[in-house]
N, C-alpha and C positions, 0 to 999 in steps of 0.2 A: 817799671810797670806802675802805673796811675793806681789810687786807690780812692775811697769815696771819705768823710770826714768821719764815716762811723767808724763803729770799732770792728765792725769785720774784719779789716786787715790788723786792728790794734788786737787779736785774740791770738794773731800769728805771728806780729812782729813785738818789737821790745819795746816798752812805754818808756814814757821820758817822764821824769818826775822830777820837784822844784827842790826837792831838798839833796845839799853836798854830797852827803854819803850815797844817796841813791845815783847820784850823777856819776861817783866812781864807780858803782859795781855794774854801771851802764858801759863805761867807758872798757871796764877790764874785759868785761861781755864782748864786747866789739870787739877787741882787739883778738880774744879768742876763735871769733867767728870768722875773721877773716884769714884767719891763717890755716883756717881749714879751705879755702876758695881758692882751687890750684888754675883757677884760668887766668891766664899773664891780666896786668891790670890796663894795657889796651883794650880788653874786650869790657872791660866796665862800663858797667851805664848808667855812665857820670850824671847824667842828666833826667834821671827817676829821682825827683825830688818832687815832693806836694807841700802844700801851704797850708796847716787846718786852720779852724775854726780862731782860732787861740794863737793863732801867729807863730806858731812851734815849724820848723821844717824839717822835715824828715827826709833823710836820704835815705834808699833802698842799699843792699847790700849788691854785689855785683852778681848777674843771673845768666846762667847759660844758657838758658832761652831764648829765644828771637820773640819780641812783643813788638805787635804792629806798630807803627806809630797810629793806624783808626783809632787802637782804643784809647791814648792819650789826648787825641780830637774830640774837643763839642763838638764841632762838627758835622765831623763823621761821623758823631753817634747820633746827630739829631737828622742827617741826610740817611742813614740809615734806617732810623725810624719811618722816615717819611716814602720811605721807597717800599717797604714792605706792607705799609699800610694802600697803599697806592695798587700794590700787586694786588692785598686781600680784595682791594673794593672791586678792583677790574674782574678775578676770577672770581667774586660771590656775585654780583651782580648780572655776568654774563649769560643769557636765556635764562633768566626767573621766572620769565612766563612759558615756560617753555617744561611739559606741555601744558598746554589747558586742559587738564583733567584731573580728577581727586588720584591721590599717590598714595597708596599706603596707609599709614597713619594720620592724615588728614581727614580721612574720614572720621576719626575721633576730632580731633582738636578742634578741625571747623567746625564739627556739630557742637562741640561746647561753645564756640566762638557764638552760632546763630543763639544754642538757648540765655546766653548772658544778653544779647540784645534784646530777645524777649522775655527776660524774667522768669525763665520756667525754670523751677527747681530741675536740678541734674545733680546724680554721685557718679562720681572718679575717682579713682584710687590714689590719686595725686595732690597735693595741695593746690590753692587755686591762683597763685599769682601767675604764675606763666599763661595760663588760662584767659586770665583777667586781660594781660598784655595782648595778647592775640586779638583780644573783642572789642579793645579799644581803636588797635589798629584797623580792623576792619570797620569798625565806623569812621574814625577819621579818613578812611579812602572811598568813603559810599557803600559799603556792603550792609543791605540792612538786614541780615539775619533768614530771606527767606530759603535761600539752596540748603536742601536736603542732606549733602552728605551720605548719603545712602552706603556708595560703595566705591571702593577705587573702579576707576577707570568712567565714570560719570562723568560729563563735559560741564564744565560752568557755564558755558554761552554768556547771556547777557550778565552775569553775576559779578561783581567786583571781587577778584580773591588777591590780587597783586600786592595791596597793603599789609595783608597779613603776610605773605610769603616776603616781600622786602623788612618787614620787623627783622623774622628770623637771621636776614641773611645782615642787614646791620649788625644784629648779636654775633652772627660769625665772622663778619668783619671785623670786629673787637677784638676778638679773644688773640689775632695774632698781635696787634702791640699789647695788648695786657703781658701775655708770652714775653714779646719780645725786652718790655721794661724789667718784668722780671728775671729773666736772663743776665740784664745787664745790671739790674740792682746788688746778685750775687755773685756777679766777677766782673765787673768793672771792664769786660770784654766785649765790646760791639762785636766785632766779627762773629763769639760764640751766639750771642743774639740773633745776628743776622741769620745761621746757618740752623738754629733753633725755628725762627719764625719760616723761614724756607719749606723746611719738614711741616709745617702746620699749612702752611698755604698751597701745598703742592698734592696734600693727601687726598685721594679721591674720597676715599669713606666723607671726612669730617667736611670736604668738601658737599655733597649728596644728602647730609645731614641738616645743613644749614642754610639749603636753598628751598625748604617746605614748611606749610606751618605744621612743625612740632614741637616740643615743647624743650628738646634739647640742646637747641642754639641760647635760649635764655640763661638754661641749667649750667650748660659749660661755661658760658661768658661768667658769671658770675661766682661761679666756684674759682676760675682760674683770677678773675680780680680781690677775692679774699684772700688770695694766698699772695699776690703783688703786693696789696694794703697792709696784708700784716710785716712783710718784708720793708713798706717804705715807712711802715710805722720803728719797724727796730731801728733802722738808720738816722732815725731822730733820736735813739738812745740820749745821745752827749746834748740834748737843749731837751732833757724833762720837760712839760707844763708849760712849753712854747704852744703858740697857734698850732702851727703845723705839725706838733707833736699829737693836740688835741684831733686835728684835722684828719688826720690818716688812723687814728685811733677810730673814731667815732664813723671814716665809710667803711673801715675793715667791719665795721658791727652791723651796719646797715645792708654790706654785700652777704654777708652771713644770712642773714632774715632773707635777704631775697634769696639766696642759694636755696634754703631748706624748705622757702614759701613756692616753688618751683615743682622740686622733688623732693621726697624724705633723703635719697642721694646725698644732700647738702648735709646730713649729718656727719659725711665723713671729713667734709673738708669743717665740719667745727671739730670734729676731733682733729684734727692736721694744725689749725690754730689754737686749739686750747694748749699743745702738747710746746708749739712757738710759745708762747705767752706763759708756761711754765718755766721752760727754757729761760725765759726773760728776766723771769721774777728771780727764779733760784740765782742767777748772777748778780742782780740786783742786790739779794739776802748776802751776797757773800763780798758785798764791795761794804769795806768797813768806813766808807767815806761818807756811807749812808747813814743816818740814827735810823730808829727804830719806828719815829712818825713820817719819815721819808719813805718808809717802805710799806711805812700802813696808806699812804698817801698812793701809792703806785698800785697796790693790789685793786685802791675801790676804786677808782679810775678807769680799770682795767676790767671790773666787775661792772661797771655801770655800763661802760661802751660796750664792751662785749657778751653782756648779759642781758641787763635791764633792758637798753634799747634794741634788740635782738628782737626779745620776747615781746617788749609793745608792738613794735612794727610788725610782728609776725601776727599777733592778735589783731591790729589794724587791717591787714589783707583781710583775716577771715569776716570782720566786722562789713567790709565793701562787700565781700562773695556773699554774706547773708543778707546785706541790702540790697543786692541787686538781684539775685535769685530770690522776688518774696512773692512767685505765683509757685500756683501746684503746680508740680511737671511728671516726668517718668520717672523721677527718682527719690519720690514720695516712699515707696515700701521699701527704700534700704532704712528707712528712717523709724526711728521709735512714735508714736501713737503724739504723743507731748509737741516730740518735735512737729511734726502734720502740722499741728493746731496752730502753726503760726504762718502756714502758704498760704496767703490768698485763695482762693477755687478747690481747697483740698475742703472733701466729706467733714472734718473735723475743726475747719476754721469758723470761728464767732458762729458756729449752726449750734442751733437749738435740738438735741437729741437724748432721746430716755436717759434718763441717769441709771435707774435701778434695772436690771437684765431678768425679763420672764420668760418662763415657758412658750412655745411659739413665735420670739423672738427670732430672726436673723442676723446673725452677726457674721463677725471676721476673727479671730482668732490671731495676734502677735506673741511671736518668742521674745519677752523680754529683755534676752540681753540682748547687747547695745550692737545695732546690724542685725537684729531678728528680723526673720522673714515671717510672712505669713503662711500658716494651715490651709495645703491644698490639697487636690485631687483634680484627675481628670480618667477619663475613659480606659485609659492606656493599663494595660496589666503588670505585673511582675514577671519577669520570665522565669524560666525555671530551676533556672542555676542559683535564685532569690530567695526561695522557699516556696510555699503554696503560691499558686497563679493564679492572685485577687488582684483588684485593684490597687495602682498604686495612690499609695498618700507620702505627702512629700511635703516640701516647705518653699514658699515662690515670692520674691523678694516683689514683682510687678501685681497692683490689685489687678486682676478681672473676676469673672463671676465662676472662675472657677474657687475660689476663697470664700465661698459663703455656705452657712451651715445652719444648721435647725436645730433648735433647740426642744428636745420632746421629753416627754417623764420616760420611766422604763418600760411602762404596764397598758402606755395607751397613746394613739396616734392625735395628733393637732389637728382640731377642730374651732372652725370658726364660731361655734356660741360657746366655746370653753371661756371661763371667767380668769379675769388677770391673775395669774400666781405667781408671786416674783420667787426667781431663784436666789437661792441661800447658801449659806458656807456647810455642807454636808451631805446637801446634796444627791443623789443618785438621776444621774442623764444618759439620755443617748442623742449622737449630734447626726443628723443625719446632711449629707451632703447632697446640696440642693440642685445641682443640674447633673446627676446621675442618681439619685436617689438610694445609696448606697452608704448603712452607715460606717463610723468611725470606727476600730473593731482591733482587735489583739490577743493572741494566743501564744502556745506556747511552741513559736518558730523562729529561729533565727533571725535577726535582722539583716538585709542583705551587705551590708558594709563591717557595722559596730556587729560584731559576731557575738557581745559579752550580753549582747539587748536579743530586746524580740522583736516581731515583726508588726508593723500596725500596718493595718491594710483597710482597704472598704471593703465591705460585705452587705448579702442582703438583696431584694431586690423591691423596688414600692416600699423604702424606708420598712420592711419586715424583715428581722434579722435573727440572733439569738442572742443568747445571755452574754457571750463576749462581745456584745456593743455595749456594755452597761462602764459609764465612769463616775468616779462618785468627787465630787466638788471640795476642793480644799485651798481655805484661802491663808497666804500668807500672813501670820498676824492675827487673825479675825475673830473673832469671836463667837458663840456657840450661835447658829440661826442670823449669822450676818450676810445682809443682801449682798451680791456681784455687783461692782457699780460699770457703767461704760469707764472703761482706760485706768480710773485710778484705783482697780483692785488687781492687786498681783494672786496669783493663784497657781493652783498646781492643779491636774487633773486624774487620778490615781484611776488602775483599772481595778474595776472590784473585783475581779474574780482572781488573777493573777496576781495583784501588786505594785505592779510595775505601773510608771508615770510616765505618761505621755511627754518626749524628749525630742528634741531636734538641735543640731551643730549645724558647725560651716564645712563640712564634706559633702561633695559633692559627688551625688548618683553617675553612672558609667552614662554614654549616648542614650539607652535603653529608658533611661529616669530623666529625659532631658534640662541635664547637666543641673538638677534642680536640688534642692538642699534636702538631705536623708532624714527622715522622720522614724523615730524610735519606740520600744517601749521599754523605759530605764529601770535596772532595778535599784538604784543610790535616789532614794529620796531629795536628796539634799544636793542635786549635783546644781549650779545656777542655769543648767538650757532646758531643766525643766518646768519654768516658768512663764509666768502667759498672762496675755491682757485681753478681754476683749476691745478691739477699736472700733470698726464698725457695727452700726446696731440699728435694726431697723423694727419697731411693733408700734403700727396704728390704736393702739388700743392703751397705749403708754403716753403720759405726758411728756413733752419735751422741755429741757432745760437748758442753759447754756454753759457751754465745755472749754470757756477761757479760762480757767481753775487749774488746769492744769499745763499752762504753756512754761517753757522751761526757759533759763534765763541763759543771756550768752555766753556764761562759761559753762552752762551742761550742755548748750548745742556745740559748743568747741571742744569739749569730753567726749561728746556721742559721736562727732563727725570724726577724731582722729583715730576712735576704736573703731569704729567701721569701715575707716581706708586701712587700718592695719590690718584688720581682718581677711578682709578682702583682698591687699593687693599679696598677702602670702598667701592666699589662697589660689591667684590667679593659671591657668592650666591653657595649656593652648590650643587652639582652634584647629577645627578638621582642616589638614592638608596645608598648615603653617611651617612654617622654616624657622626652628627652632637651632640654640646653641646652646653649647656652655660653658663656661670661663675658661679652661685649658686649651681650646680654639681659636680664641680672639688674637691674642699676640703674633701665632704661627697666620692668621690670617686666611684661614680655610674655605672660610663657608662666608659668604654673603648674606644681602637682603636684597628680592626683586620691589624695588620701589613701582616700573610702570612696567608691564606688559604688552604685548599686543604689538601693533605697528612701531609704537616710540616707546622704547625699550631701557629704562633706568635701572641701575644693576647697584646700590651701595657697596661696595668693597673697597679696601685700602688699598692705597699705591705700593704693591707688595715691596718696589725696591724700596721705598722711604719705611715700611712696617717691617719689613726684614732686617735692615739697616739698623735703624733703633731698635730692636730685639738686642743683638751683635752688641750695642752701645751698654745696656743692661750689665754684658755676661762681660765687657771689658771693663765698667764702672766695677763690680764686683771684684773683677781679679785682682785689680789694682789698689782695693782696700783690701782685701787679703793679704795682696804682697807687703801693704805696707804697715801691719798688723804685725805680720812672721818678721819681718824684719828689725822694725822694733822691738818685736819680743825677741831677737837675737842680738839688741842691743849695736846693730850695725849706724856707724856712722853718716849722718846724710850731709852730703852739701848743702850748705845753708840755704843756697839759691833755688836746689831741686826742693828743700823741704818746705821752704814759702809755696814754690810755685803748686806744687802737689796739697798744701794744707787748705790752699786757696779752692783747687778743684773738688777735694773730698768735702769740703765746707760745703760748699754748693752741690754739689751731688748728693751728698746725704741727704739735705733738706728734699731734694726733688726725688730721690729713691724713696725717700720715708711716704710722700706726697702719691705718688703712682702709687705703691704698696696699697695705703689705706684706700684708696680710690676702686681698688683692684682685687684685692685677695678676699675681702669680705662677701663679695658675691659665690665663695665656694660655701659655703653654710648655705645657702640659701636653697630654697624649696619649692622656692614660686618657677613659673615660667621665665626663662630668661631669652633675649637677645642679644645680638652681635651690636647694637650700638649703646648697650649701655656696657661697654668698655672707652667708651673715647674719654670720659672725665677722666679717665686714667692715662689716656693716651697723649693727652696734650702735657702732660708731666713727660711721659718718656721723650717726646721730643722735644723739653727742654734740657732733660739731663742726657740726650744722644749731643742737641748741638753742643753743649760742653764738654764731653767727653771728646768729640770729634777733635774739635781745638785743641783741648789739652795734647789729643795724640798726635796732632800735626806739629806743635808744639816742642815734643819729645823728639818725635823724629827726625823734625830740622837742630835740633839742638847738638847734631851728632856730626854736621855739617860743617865746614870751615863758615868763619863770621863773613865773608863775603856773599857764600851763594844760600846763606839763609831768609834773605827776604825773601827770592825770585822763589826757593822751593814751597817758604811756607805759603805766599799770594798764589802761586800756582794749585799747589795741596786746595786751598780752600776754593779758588775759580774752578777744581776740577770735580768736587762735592756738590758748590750750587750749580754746576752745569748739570752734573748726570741727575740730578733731582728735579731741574725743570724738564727737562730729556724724557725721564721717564713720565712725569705729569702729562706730556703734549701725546706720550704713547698711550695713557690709559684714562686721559680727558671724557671719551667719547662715554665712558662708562656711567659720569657723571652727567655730562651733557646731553645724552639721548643719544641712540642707537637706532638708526633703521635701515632698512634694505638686507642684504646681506646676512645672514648669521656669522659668526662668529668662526664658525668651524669651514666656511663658504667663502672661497678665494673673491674678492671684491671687499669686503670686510673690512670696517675700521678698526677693526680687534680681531684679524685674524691673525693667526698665530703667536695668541700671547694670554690664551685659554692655557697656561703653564700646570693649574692643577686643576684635575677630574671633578672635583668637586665645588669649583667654580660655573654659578647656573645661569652665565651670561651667551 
């Protein structure tokens, strides 16, 4: 068996070292070793020898394994390469255009795609390079930004969308040589590669994934090349502070940035390389051949590539996303008051508006923390299962003229010959809401959500209300008779008669409060969401001033945008009549995703034999470090040739068990809305530790075989793997490629009879 010049194989075999005495406790080593190897010394294979780096030759010990001769071929390992990638481009490529209409989740992406061509600010719960990608690709192919996106099943007609969906589907043609290199960087086995990349190419899901613009063809391509990079970075181990050592150091840190610049997702695969890169160092710490500035040398090295340039590059995406996003757009009131002031066409940009906040005033009302929304109300009532049935007030991250309110004394209505009186730090108001005339108002009733709060409601009618509309003004900081300024006085709003402070979070009201953020009345003075700005201000009778005074600088808008996708994307709940999952589904492969409906019918779901198959792979990688755990700890003898061959497989398995694992189990914490395809970064892990295990097993069980008829069984064993894998691809293709005529359940059907489980919605 061929091995690479790193030390992968040197952690499992015996090192050769220059000095006497070490060469005999080498030499007695062997001599031990082989006397344990009861296969006659005809079956030896005399002819496992490698050449390192250092002109040392290594002979393997004799193995009762059958090892192809592929994997000792460049060759075959670079025709193998070439043939998988040839497959990837044939089935990514095949009907891209197909259909022409919005699918799914393109109704997002493309609409971010149109507003980065027109500069209009947008929030997303995502970072914005995948984004970014998509909007470049559609102008390099003509698409100038104006199709709507509205909804799936919308036709593009004359619209360019091709560029972007061929982006996507190049990133999925990636990921299987990325796979397939790393495969082969960790066992030096084409075949397991081959049979690794097979599973990737053959799966319907990840195929249906990476034919659309979304933003998971990017995500996976580059999560699965940070963990190749970091692999072809260890194998530089033996040339430190070589080019090539620097080389795959430095894109393992740049695939990192773009992983996490994608999806926050990408955090797991920096935990999967920092845990590598630990791994590295601790061996490093414990080779005494090192001093102690050799290792201060390896750590910062390893700190700059995989940290420093991380973080610039990752601040460089958001530095593009905010120069390219510099108009107002819709996604103006996820945003703090500061941040506004630097959109183009937004109310708050370079405009001259009152500073000091009086009586008669109009304004808007923001929740200061980071993602506040603004102070609404609209017609609609409380039901009754809420508490009293008033109006509701609520918190609505989009401006319209439901967010504007009036500002009145307590004792008397706004009049136009009433003289200027600016409001002060103490205050006593009532706000009355200006397109229902109902004012701001709280008593002592439950709140319908926070049960520990009270209710704020509108009351009133023709802004005449009672004494629970009275709030009395408290500024943050301020000082005795100090004016409200527009944006930069933080305040709190206290009820006078109650106590309680006008409060809002990120929960979100049942259909009933549509789906809009619950407004409170707090009794914790000091909790931070009881805080508030005014932003908009409107009173002709006030001079205007200008409000670039308070624009915030690029690392508070990179603060405020990462707290407000946090916030937001756990907060995320799903849509009436959506096909929701959750993680203990994904593997067993249960439940799908309808990409297209209607006539042309896209079904995402996994090619159950290749998702069942690697399942199997899991629970046999598993039993087999168990057996070899118990065994060990029973102190049982291994033959030396099973012990390599097996040390080689767990080496490689491990790292790709640990890799799926982190990719995968972390979404059981989680609280947000989940889907079935954010399981695939995990999934392209298990079909690399399925195709390894597969090998190893075929491996095993031709081993058991007389040495004549172990090639024919093992080439056969693995010609009968990638056959039933492209077999079952050609049976469950149609799912990916569109469906029409026929149902499924409807003799004619290109999928009929292979509706296997009930809860498959093809």
């Amino acid at each position: 068996m061929m091995a690479s010049r790193n030390s992968k194989d040197s952690e499992i075999t015996e090192k050769k070292d220059d000095s006497d005495s070490d060469a005999k406790v080498e030499e007695s080593k062997k001599k031990t070793d082989d006397a344990q190897v009861e296969e006659p010394k005809k079956k030896t294979d005399d002819g496992a020898k490698e050449k390192t780096d250092q002109g040392v030759v290594r002979k393997y010990l004799p193995t009762l394994f059958y090892i192809s001769p592929l994997d000792s071929s460049h060759m075959a390992v670079v025709v193998g390469y070439l043939i998988v990638i040839f497959a990837a481009i044939g089935t990514r490529l095949y009907k891209l255009n197909e259909p022409d209409h919005v699918c799914w989740d393109e109704t997002h992406f493309g609409k971010h795609a149109s507003y980065y061509l027109n500069g209009s600010f947008f929030f997303d719960v995502h970072p914005p390079l995948g984004k970014l990608l998509i909007a470049a690709a559609g102008y390099v192919s003509g698409y100038n930004g104006t199709f709507a996106f509205d909804k799936p099943g919308d036709k593009y007609e004359d619209h360019s969308y091709y560029g972007m969906r061929l982006l996507c589907a190049i990133f999925g043609i990636l990921i299987v040589p990325i796979a397939y290199m790393t495969v082969h960087e960790l066992t030096n086995s084409c075949t397991a590669a081959v049979i690794s990349s097979s599973f990737l190419i053959c799966d319907t899901g990840l195929l249906s994934l990476t034919q659309y613009i979304l933003l998971d063809p990017p995500l996976i391509c580059f999560i699965a090349a940070s963990v190749m990079t970091a692999f072809k970075f260890m194998d530089c181990r033996d040339i430190p502070f070589s080019l090539e050592w620097w080389w795959w150091l430095f894109i393992c840190g740049c695939t990192l940035s773009f992983s996490i610049g994608v999806k926050f997702v990408g955090l797991f695969v920096i935990l999967f390389v920092g845990m590598v890169t630990i791994k590295d160092l601790w061996d490093i710490l414990g080779d005494l051949r090192n001093s102690l500035f050799d290792i201060f040398k390896h750590f910062m090295a390893r700190a700059i590539c995989l940290i420093f340039v991380p973080f610039v590059m990752y601040c460089a995406i958001f530095f593009v996303h905010f120069s390219v996003l510099y108009h107002s757009g819709n996604g103006d009131g996820f945003m703090s008051s500061g941040f506004q002031s630097t959109l183009v066409g937004n109310d708050l940009y370079e405009r001259h508006v009152p500073e000091d906040v009086a009586y008669g005033s109009i304004i808007t009302l923001k929740s200061h923390r980071p993602g506040g929304a603004l102070l609404h109300s609209h017609h609609h009532l409380y039901p009754e299962e809420a508490g009293p049935v008033q109006q509701q007030i609520t918190a609505y991250s989009h401006k319209d003229d439901n967010n504007n309110w009036l500002i009145k004394k307590p004792d008397q209505e706004v009049s136009e010959d009433d003289e200027v009186e600016i409001l002060r730090n103490g205050d006593i108001v009532r706000l009355e809401h200006v397109s229902t005339r109902r004012n701001l108002h709280s008593h002592n009733e439950k709140a319908p959500l926070t049960k520990d709060h009270l209710q704020a409601s509108g009351y009133g009618k023709d802004g005449i209300g009672d004494a629970n509309d009275f709030w009395r003004v408290e500024i943050v900081g301020g000082g005795e008779r100090d004016p409200v300024k527009t944006v930069s006085t933080i305040m709190r709003l206290r009820h006078a008669n109650v106590g309680c402070y006008l409060y809002t979070h990120s929960e979100q009201l049942p259909k009933w409060g549509w789906e809009q953020h619950e407004v409170t009345c707090c009794p914790h003075p000091y909790d931070p969401n009881t805080l508030w700005n005014v932003e908009g201000h409107v009173n002709p009778k006030l001079p205007n001033v200008s409000g670039s005074f308070y624009k915030p600088s690029f690392f508070q808008k990179l603060y405020e945008s990462h707290f407000v996708m946090t916030v937001s994307n756990s907060n995320l709940k799903p849509k009436e009549g959506e096909v929701t999952s959750r993680p203990w589904q994904w593997p067993l492969n249960t439940k799908g995703q309808v990409y297209s409906g209607g006539d042309y019918r896209v079904y995402m779901l996994g090619n159950p034999v290749v998702f069942w198959l690697t399942d199997a792979m899991i629970v046999v990688y598993l039993v087999i470090l168990l057996l070899k755990l118990l065994l060990d700890k029973r102190q049982i003898k291994w033959n030396l040739s099973v012990k390599i061959c097996l040390e080689r497989y767990l080496y490689a398995g491990t790292w790709l068990f640990l890799a799926w694992a982190l990719h995968y189990l972390p979404f059981f914490m989680m609280g947000r809305v989940l889907y079935f395809h954010h399981y695939f970064p995990a999934y392209i892990f298990q079909c690399m530790l399925a195709g390894v295990t597969v090998e190893f097993c075929i491996g095993m069980m031709t081993a058991v075989c007389s040495w004549s008829l172990q090639p024919i069984l093992y080439h056969s064993a693995v010609v009968a793997v990638l056959g039933g894998t492209v077999y079952s691809f050609i049976l469950f293709m149609p799912l990916s490629y569109g469906m029409d005529g026929p149902r499924a359940d409807e003799e004619g059907s290109s999928m009929y009879g292979l509706r296997w489980l009930s809860t498959w919605e093809f």
